[in-house]
ZABA-351629 format. One record per residue: x, y, z of N, C-alpha, C in turn. Coordinates in steps of 0.05 Angstrom, whole numbers, plus 5000, padded with zeros to 4 digits. Example, Ala and Ser with C-alpha at 12.3 -4.5 7.8 and 13.67 -1.06 7.14 Angstrom:
# ZABA-351629
526448865156524649105156526449345156
525749555142527349795143525850015157
***
This chain:
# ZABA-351629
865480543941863580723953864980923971
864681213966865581353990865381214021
867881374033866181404064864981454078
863881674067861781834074858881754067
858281614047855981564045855481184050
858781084061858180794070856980874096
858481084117857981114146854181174140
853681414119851781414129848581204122
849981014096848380754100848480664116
850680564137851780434165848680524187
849380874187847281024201844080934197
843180934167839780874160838780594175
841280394156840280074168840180044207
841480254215841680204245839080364256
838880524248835980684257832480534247
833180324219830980114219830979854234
833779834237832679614266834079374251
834979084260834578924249832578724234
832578654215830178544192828978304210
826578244205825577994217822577894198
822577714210819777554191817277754206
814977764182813077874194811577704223
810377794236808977694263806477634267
805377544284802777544281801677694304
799177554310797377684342797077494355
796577584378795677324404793977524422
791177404416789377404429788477234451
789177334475789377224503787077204514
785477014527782777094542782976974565
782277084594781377044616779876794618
778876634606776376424605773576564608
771576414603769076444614767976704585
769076664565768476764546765976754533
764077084532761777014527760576934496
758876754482758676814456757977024446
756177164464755077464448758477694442
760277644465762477824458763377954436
762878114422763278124392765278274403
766378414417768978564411772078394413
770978184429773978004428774577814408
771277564405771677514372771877594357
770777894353771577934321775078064314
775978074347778578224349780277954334
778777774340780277464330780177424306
777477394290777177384264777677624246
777977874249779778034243782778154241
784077894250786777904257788877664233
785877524225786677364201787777534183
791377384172792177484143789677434127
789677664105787277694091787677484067
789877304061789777094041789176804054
789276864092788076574100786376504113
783876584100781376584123780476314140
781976154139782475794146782175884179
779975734199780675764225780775414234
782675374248783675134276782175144293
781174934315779875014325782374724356
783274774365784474584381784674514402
781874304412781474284441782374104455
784674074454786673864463786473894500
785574164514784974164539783274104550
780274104530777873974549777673694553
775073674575774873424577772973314556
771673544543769173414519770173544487
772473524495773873584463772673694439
770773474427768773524405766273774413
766073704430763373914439764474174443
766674224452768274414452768274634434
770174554415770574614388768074664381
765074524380763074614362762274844371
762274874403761675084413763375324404
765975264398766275574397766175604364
766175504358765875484315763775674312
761275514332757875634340758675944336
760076044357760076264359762476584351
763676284333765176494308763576504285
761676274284759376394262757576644260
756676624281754976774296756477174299
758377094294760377424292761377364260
761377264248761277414215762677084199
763476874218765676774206764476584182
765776384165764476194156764775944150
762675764164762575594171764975314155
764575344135767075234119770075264127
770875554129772675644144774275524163
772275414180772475324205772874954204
775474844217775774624229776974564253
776474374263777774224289780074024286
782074114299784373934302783573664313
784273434311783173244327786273154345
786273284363788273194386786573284412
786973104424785073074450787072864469
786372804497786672514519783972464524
782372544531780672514538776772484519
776272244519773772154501771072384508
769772474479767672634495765172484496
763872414511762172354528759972394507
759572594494756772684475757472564448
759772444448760072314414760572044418
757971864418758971564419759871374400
760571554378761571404342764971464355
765271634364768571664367768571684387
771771634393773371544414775071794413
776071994422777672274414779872144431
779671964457782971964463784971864443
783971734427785471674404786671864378
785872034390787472324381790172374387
790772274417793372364424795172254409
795272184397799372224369798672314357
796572554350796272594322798472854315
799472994344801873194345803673174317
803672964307804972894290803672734263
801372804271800172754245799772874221
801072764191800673014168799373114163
795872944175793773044154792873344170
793773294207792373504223794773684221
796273594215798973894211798074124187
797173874162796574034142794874204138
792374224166790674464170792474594171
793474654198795574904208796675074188
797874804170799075024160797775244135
795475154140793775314118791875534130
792075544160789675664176790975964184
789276154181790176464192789276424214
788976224233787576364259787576044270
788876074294788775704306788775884331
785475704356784575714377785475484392
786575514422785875304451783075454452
782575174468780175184479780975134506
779175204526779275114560778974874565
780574794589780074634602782374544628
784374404620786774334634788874394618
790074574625793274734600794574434600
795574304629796974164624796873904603
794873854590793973554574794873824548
794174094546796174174515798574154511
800474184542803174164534804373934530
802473704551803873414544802773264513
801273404495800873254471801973514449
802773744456804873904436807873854448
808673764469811173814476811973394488
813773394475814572994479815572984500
814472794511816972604541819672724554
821172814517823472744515823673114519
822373314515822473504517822573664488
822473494472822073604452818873674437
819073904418816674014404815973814383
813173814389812873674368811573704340
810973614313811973794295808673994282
807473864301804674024308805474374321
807174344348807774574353809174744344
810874664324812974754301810874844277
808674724273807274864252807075114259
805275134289803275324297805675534299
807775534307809975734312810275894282
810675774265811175754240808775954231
806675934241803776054228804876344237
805276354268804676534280806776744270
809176624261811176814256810676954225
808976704200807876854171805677124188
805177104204802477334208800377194221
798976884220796776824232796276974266
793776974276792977024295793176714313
794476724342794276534358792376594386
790476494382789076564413787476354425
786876334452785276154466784276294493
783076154505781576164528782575934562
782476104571783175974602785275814595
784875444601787175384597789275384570
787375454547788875634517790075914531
789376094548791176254568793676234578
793576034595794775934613798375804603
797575714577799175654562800475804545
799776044539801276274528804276424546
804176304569807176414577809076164583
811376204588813976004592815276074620
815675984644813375804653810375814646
808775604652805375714660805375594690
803175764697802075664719799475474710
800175204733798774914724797874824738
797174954761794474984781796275174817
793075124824793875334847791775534856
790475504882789475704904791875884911
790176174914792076404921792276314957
790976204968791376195002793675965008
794375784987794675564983798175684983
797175774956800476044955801176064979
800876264985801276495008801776345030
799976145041799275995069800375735060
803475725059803175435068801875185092
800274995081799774815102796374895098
795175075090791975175087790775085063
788775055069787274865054788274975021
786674795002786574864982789474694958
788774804936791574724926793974804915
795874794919798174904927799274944892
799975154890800675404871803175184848
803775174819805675014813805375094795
808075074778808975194750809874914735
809974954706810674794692811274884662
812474764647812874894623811274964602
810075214591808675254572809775374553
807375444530808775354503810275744490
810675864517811476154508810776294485
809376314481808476514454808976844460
807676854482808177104505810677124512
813177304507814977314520816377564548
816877444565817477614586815777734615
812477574610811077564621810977314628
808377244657807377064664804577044659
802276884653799976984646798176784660
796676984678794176794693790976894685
789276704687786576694673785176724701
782076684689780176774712780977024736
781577114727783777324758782377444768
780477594761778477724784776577534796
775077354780773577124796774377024812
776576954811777676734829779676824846
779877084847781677244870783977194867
785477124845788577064841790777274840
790577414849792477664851794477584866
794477454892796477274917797377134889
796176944879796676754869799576814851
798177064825800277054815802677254825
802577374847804677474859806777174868
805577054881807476804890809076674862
807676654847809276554823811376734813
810477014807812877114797815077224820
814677134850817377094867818676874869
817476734855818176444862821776364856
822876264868825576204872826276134841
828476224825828376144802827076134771
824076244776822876334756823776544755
824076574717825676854705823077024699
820577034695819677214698818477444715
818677654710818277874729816078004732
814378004705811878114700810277964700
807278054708805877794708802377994699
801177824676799177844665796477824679
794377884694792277754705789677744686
789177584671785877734652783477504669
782177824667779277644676777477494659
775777374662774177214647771877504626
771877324603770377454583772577704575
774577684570776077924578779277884556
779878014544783077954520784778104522
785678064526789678184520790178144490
790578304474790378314448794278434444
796578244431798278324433799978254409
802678364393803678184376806778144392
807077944383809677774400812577914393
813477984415817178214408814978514413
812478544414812178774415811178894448
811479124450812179204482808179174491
807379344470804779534481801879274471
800079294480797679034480795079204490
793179094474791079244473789279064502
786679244508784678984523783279054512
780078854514778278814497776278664514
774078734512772078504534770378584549
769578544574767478684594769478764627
771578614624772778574649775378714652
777478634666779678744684782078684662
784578734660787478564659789078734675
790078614689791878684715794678564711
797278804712799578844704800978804737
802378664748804278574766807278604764
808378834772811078884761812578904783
813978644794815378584809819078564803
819078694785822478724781824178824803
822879104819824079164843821979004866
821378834864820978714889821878564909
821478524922822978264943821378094966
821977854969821277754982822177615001
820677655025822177565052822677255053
825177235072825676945076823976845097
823176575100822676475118820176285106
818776165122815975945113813576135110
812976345118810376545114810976655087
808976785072809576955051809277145051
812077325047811977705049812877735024
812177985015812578064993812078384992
814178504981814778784990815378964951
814179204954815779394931814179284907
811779084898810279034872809179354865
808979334837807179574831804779404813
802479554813800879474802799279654777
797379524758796479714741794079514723
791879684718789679504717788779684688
788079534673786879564641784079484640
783279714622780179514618780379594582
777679484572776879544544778479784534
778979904519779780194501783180164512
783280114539786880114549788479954539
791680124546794179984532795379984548
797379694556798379624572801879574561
803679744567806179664562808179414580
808179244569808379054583812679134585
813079204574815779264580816979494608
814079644615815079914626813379894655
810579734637809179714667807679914677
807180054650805580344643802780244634
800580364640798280424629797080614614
796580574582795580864571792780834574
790880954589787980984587786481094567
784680964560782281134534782281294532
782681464513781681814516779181974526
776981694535775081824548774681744574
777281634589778081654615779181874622
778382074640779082324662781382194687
783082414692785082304716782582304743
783282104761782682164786783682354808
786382254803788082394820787082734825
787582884832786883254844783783174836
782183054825779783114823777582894831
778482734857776882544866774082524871
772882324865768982284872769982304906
771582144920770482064948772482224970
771682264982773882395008772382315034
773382025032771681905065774181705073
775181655091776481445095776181225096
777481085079776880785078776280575094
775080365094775280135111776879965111
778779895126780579735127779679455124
779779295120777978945136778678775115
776278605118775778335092773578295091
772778025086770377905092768177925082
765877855080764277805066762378055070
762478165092760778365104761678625093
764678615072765278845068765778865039
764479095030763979155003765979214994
766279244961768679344948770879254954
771078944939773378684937775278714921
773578804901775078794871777479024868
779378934861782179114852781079264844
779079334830778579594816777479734840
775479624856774179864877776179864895
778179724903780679704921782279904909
783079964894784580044888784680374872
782480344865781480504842778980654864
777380524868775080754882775980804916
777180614922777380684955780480904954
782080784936785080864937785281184918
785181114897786781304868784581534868
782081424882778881614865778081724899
779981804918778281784943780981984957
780882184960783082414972783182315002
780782265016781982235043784181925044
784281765027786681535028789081585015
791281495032793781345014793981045021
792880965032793480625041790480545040
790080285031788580205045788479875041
788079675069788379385065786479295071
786179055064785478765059786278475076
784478465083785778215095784877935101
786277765091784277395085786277255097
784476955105786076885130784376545124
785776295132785276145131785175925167
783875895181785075915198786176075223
788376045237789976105250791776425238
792176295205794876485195793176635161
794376855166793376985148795477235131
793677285116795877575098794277835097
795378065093794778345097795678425061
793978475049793478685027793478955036
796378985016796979375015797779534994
795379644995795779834977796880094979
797980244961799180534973800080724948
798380884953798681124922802181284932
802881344905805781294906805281614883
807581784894807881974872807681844839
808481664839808181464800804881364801
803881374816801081354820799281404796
797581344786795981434757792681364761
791681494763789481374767786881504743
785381354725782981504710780881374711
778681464696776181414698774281434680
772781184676770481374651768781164644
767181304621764981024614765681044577
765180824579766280694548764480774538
764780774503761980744477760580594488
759380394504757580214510756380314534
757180504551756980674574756880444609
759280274599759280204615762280294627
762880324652764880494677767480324678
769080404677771880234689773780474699
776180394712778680434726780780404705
782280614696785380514690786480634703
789880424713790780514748794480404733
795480574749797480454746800680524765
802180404777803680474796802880524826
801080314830800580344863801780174866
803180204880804880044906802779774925
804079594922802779284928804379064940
804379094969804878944990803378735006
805478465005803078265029805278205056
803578205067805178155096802977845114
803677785127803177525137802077695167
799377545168799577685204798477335212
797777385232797277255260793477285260
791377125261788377105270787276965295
787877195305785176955333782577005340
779776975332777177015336775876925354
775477055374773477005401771277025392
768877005418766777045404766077315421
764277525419763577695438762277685456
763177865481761377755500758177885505
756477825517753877975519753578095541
***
């Protein structure tokens, strides 16, 4: 072969990249997933290779296992699926309460069972279900640390093309670490009530992120900031999806769709830092919030907004100065009106905080529009309103609370 036309084969094969097996999707959900949702189920049952319409159904996290599974079968029927289609893994710890012919803790070895492997490996589409992540990883992952050959199927699916997705603790379990319980005050405030923030190994499907569920309900924003500073955890980015709500993504790939009624909140702490000492500071996060129609580059930490989101920025609704505070007495909690209507959508702000307190000791929420600042706006085909935001600057600082009472 000339040299000239080896160099420039050399050239073609390097510009397609190296070869790899086809991939699949992972459909991520917040928990609290509604049945009417048709945009996130059918994002699921549309994600099936078209030669394996076979769905898993694997509620190895709840506490009512069987009831589980029927529930959500219920409501893949109910969005186009069919009922045949559809089976349940039987791996469970825990007996469900509504089936008194079976015993489901007697599920747990089945990790290695042929007959429940041999779904897998026939299914375009295997679901977690919610409940406790940690009872998925101790009946896919052995004692000894090894996979077991249940989790070697599902890997196996995911890499021919099947779709992998679940809910809350099926969430929770999509990154390596996971987070395996944990209050955000609990985080932040050592010694304050609640329960104290902890990682453990999950089954990574997600790579390079951290991924937390319920996030706007349950105010976990502290939460998963503490995790991804945490001494020794390698990841830097961190996922937040709210309930009823998907991160729609394929695995090695940068960019991920959302899908749902609610939030996904991007945490990009690569340049961040965190102070030494027993309080929790945390300095330099950027932040960036997705809803339905948005794309979230999980590599860059960029947000692309719907095309029928408008910038905020030079053309704000509000020019009033914000309220600084917390508390119950004060409106507009949510990262999106924090951030998005008080902050990105509001010319008289560049800062504005937050502040929760347990006790004695507490933390200060800060926000701060940053020339990388992005802020849009709009109402979806369904005409309902969201925020896409991206690059505000996101700081916690620790203060000091003392409450008198006033005098008369």
């Amino acid at each position: 072969m000339p040299r000239a036309i080896f160099t420039a084969l050399l050239a073609l094969l390097a510009l397609a990249g190296p070869a790899r097996a086809e991939e699949g999707t992972l459909v991520i959900v917040g928990g609290g997933l509604e049945p009417g949702n048709a945009a996130v189920h059918k994002a699921f049952l549309n994600a099936r290779p078209a030669d394996a319409p076979a769905i898993v159904i694997i509620p190895a996290a709840s506490g009512e296992p069987q009831t589980s599974a029927d529930s959500f079968a219920e409501a893949l029927v109910s969005h186009g699926a069919k009922a045949n289609d559809i089976a349940a893994i039987r791996l469970a710890m825990i007996d469900d309460p509504a089936t008194e012919d079976v015993d489901e803790s007697r599920w747990a070895a089945n990790a290695a069972s042929a007959e429940e492997i041999a779904k897998i490996s026939k299914a375009g589409a295997i679901w977690f279900t919610g409940g406790d992540q940690s009872r998925i990883t101790a009946l896919l992952i052995g004692a000894d640390g090894r996979e077991t050959p249940m989790l070697a199927a599902i890997r196996q699916r995911l890499r021919e093309g099947a779709v992998v997705g679940g809910s809350s603790a099926g969430a929770a379990i999509m990154s390596d670490p996971m987070i395996t319980q944990g209050d955000t005050l609990a985080a932040l405030l050592p010694g304050s009530p609640g329960e104290p923030m902890a990682l453990g190994r999950g089954l990574g499907f997600v790579t390079g992120a951290l991924v937390d569920q319920h996030f706007g309900q349950r105010a976990r924003l502290g939460r998963l900031t503490a995790a991804l500073l945490t001494p020794g955890q390698p990841r830097r980015m961190g996922l937040g999806i709210d309930e009823d709500t998907a991160l729609i993504l394929h695995p090695g790939a940068a960019t991920a769709e959302v899908a749902g009624s609610g939030y996904v909140t991007l945490i990009d702490a690569r340049a961040a830092t965190r102070a030494e000492g027993d309080r929790f500071a945390a300095a330099n996060l950027l932040l960036g919030l997705a809803a339905s129609g948005d794309a979230i580059d999980i590599a860059t930490g960029s947000v692309t907004p719907a095309p029928y989101r408008k910038p905020t920025i030079g053309q704000e609704y509000a020019n009033s100065a914000p309220i600084n505070g917390g508390g119950m007495a004060l409106g507009g909690q949510t990262l999106a009106q924090v951030a998005g209507e008080s902050l990105l959508d509001n010319a008289a702000a560049n800062v504005v905080e937050r502040h929760s307190f347990a006790g004695r000791h507490g933390v200060t929420y800060r926000f701060t529009q940053t020339e990388t600042s992005r802020g849009h706006w709009g109402r979806g085909p369904d005409g309902t309103a969201h925020y896409a935001l991206s690059g505000v600057r996101f700081d916690i600082e620790p203060i000091d609370i003392t409450i008198t009472k006033a005098g008369r």
